[in-house]
N, C-alpha and C positions, 0 to 999 in steps of 0.2 A: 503405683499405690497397691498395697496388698491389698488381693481380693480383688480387686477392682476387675472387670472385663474387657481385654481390652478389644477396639471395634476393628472388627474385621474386612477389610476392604472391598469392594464391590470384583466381582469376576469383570474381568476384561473384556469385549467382545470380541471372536474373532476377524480379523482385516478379512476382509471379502476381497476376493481378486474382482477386478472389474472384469464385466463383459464382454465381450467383442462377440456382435451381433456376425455371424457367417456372412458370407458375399449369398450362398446361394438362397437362403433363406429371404433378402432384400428379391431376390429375383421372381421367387416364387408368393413373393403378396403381390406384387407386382403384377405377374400371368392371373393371379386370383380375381385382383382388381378390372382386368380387362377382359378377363372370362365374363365376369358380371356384368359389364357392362355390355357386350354382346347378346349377354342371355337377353336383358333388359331391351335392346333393341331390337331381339328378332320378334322376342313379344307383344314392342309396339307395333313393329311391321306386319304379326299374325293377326291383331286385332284388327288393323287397319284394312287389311285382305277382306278378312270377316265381316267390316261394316262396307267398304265398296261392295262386295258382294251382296253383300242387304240390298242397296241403295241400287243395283244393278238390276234384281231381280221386279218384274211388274207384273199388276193383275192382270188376270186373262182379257179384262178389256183394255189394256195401257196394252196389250199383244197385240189384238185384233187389229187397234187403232192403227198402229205402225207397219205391222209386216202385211197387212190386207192391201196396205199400199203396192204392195209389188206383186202381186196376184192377179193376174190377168184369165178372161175367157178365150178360147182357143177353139175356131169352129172350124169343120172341114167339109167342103162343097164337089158332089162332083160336076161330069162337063153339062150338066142342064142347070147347072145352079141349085139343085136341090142339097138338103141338109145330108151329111154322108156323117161326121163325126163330131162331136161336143165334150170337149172337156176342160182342163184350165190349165196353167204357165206362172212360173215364175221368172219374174225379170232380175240373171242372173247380174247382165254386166250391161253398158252402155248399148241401148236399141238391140238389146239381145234379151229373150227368151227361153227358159228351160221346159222341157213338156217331156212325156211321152212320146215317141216315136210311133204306137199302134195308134194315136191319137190323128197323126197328119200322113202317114200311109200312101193312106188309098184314095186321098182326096186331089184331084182337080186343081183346087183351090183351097187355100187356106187363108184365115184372117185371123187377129188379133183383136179384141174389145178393151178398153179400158176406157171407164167411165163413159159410158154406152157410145165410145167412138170407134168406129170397126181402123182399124189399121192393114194394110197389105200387107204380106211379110214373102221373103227367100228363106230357100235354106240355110241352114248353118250348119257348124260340125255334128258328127250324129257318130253315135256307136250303138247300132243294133243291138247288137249281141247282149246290152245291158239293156237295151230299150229306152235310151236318153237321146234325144235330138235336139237343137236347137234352132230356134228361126233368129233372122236377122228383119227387126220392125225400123223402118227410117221413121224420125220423129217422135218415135215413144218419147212420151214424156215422164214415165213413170219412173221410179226410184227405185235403185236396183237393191236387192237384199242383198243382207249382212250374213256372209254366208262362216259358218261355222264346222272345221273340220276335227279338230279335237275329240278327246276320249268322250264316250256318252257309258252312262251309267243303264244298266237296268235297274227300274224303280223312278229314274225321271222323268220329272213331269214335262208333258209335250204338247201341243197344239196343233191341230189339222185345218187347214183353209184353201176350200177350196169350191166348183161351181157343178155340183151334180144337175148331169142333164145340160147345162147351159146356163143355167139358171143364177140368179144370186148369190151371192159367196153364204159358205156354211162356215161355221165356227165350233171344233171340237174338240173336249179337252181329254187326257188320258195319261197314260205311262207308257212309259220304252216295260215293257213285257220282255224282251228277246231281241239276243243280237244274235246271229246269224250265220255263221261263219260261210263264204263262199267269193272260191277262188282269193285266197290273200283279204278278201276287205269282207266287210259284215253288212248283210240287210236288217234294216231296222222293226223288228215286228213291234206294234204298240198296240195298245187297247183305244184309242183315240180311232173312233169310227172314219172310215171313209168312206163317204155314199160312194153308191155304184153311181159311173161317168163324171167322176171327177177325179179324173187320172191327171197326172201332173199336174197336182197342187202343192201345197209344201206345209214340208213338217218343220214346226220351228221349236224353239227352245223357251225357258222360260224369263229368257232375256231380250225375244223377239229374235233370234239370230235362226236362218234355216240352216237343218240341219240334213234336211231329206226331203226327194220328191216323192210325193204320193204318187204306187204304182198298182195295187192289185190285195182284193182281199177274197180269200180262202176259206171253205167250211160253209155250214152251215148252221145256223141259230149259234155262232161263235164270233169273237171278237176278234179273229187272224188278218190282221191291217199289216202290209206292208209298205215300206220307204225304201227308195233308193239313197244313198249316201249319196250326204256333200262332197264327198271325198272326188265321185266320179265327176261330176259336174267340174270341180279343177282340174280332172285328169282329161275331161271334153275340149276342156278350154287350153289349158298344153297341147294335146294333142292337133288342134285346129291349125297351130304354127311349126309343124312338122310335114314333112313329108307324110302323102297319102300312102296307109299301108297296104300291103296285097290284100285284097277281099278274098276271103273264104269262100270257095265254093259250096252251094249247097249241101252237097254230102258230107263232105268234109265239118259244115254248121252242124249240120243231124248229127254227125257220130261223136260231137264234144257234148252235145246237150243227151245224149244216149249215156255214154259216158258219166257225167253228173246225178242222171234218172240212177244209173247202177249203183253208185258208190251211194245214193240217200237210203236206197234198197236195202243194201248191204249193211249199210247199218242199223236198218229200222226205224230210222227218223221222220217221219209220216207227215211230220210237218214240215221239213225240208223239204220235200219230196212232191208236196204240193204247192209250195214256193217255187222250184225249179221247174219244174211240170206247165204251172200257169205263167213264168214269165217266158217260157219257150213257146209256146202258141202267142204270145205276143208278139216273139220275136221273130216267130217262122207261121204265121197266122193259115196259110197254105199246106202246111204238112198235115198230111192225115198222119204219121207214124207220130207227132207232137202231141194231137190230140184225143188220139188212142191212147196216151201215158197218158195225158191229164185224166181220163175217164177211167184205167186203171187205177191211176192212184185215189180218186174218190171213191172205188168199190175198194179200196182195198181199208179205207175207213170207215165201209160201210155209208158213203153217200150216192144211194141210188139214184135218187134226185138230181142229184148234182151228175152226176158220170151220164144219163142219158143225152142230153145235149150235146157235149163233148163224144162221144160215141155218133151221133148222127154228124158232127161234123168230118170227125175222122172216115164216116162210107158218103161224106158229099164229095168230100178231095179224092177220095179211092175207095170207088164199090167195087173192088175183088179185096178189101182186107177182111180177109176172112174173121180173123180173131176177135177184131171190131164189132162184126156181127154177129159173134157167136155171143160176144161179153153186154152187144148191146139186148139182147135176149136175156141174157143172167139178170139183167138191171131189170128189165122190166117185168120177169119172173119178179124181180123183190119188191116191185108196184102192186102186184096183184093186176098189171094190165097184161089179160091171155092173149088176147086179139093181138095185141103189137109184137107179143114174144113170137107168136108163131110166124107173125112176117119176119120177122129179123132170124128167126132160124131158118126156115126156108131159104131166105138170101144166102146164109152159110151154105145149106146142104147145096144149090144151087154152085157155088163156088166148087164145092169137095163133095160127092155124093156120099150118104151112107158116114159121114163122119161123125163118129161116137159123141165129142160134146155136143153135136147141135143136134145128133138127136134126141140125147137127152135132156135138153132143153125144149125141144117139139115135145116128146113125151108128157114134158113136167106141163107145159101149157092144156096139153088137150086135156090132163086131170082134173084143172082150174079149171078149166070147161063144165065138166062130167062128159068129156066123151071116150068113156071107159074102152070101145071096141078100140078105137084109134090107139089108144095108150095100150094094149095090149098088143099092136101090131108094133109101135114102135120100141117094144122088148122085145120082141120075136127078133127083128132086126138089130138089136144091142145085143142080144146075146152069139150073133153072127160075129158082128165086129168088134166085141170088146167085152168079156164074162165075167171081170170084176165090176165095170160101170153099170153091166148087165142087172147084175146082184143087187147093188144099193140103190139102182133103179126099183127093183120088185120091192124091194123093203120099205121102201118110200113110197111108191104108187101102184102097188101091184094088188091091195087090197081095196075093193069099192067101198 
């Protein structure tokens, strides 16, 4: 029709080629799908971790309740039966005992208490050198701890139980403060007080598991608690099914614990140093040269207090150490006790006549005194044998 418009047909669509989904493409939802599912699993097994762990940890009294069980008292008698040493044990393995080694010593006789029944006991395996010993109790009834050798954090929370004195078990809570490093394994320093004579008690965790025996604290008006690791207590109990090794002669013990004293020196670490120091007079309780360095190294923190006793033990075992008596003068010069300084220097000069530090330590006392003639003789004589010591003598005490 003229005019007309005629209708224009719709555009075709283009044929689309079909698809063919790749091979690898199937492979890789596939690894996607099972990635996920993974993921999804280790998450429930994380959470799962995290609520046993909940469910594992207990309050300090759900602690007490449990590992107080294997904490035993530990007394040592000598040959008249009297009281020689008091401290406590934990019951590591079947009718076995872990304590302290300064603890059963020097005793005669030893007994075991648990639940106010004294028990007999033998020795067991012992390594001095750490200060861990073990006795063998027939018929303990008591239930051995859960012992735990594993990483320990510092900042974790710790528990101490143990019988100061002899006495009742004490109950103390605190934190791992400091591991330790020595020889390959770590002592456990904590803030979790441990009375004095309650040596080998035990450190536990906050799942009741021990982790350390209590062995010796350090300082003064300070929280310096130390533990023996679990670790060794299984290396006790190894060691027990081997061959006996050669014992260290006495000298041969001094010059590793010499040794040790050097290298905490060396570095400056003052609190290592009294760590090694105090477990070496446990370990060699007899050495004067042991607790001359323990009383060294409390003057060298400035505990006078602390270093005199350790100084009279060192001129009980051996009144010719000279240096003992000069150092245990310096101590008591920082007491303000003149009377004692001048015994203890005398004893020096008596060793070494006319030796520069102890007369200027004689010196420094007779000032404490006011007995200015004396302190002016004992410059006259300083300036003989030694005119710098001479000097800072005058400068110090040379003026009334």
């Amino acid at each position: 029709m003229p005019g007309a418009q005629q209708a224009v047909p719709p555009a075709a669509e283009p044929v689309r080629a079909r698809e063919t989904p790749h091979p690898s493409n199937g492979r890789i939802a596939i690894q996607e799908r099972r990635t996920m599912r993974i993921i999804h699993g280790l998450a429930g097994l994380l959470a799962l971790l995290v609520s046993s762990h909940a469910v594992a940890a207990r309050t300090p009294e759900q602690v007490f309740e449990s590992a107080s069980r294997s904490v035993v008292l530990v007394h040592g008698y000598d040959a008249e039966g009297n009281t020689l040493s008091q401290g406590s044990g934990v019951v590591t393995g079947r009718e076995t005992v872990t304590t302290n080694c300064h603890v059963t010593d020097d005793a005669a006789r030893v007994e075991v208490v648990f639940q106010a029944k004294a028990f007999s006991v033998t020795p067991g395996a012992a390594n001095r050198d750490r200060d861990l010993c073990q006795l063998k109790v027939p018929q303990l009834g008591a239930p051995r701890a859960a012992l735990y050798t594993g990483r320990l954090r510092v900042g974790q929370r710790v528990y101490a139980i143990g019988a100061p004195e002899g006495l009742e078990l004490t109950f103390t809570e605190g934190l791992i403060s400091n591991l330790r490093e020595f020889e390959g394994s770590r002592y456990i320093q904590t803030s979790a007080v441990i009375a004095q004579g309650s040596s080998g008690g035990g450190l536990f965790d906050a799942e009741g598991r021990l982790i350390g025996i209590t062995a010796f604290i350090v300082g003064e008006g300070q929280n310096l608690n130390f533990a023996l690791p679990a670790s060794w207590i299984s290396d006790l109990t190894a060691a027990a099914d081997r061959p006996v090794p050669k014992v260290l002669t006495a000298e041969a013990a001094e010059a590793r614990w010499i040794a040790r004293v050097a290298e905490a020196r060396a570095q400056k670490d003052w609190i290592t140093l009294l760590m090694v120091t105090q477990q070496w007079v446990r370990t060699m309780p007899r050495s004067a040269r042991a607790w001359q360095e323990l009383g060294d190294a409390y003057r060298t923190v400035n505990r006078p207090r602390r270093a005199v006793p350790a100084y009279q033990q060192a001129v009980r075992y051996n009144a010719q150490a000279f240096d003992a008596w000069v150092h245990l003068g310096t101590s008591y010069l920082a007491l303000n006790q003149y009377d004692r300084a001048i015994e203890a220097s005398q004893e020096a000069l008596r060793i070494r006549a006319a030796e520069p530090r102890a007369l200027y330590n004689l010196g420094a006392a007779y000032h404490g005194q006011g007995l200015h003639e004396r302190v002016q003789e004992i410059h006259a004589q300083l300036r003989k044998a030694d005119s710098a010591l001479a000097a800072d003598f005058a400068r110090k005490y040379g003026k009334r």
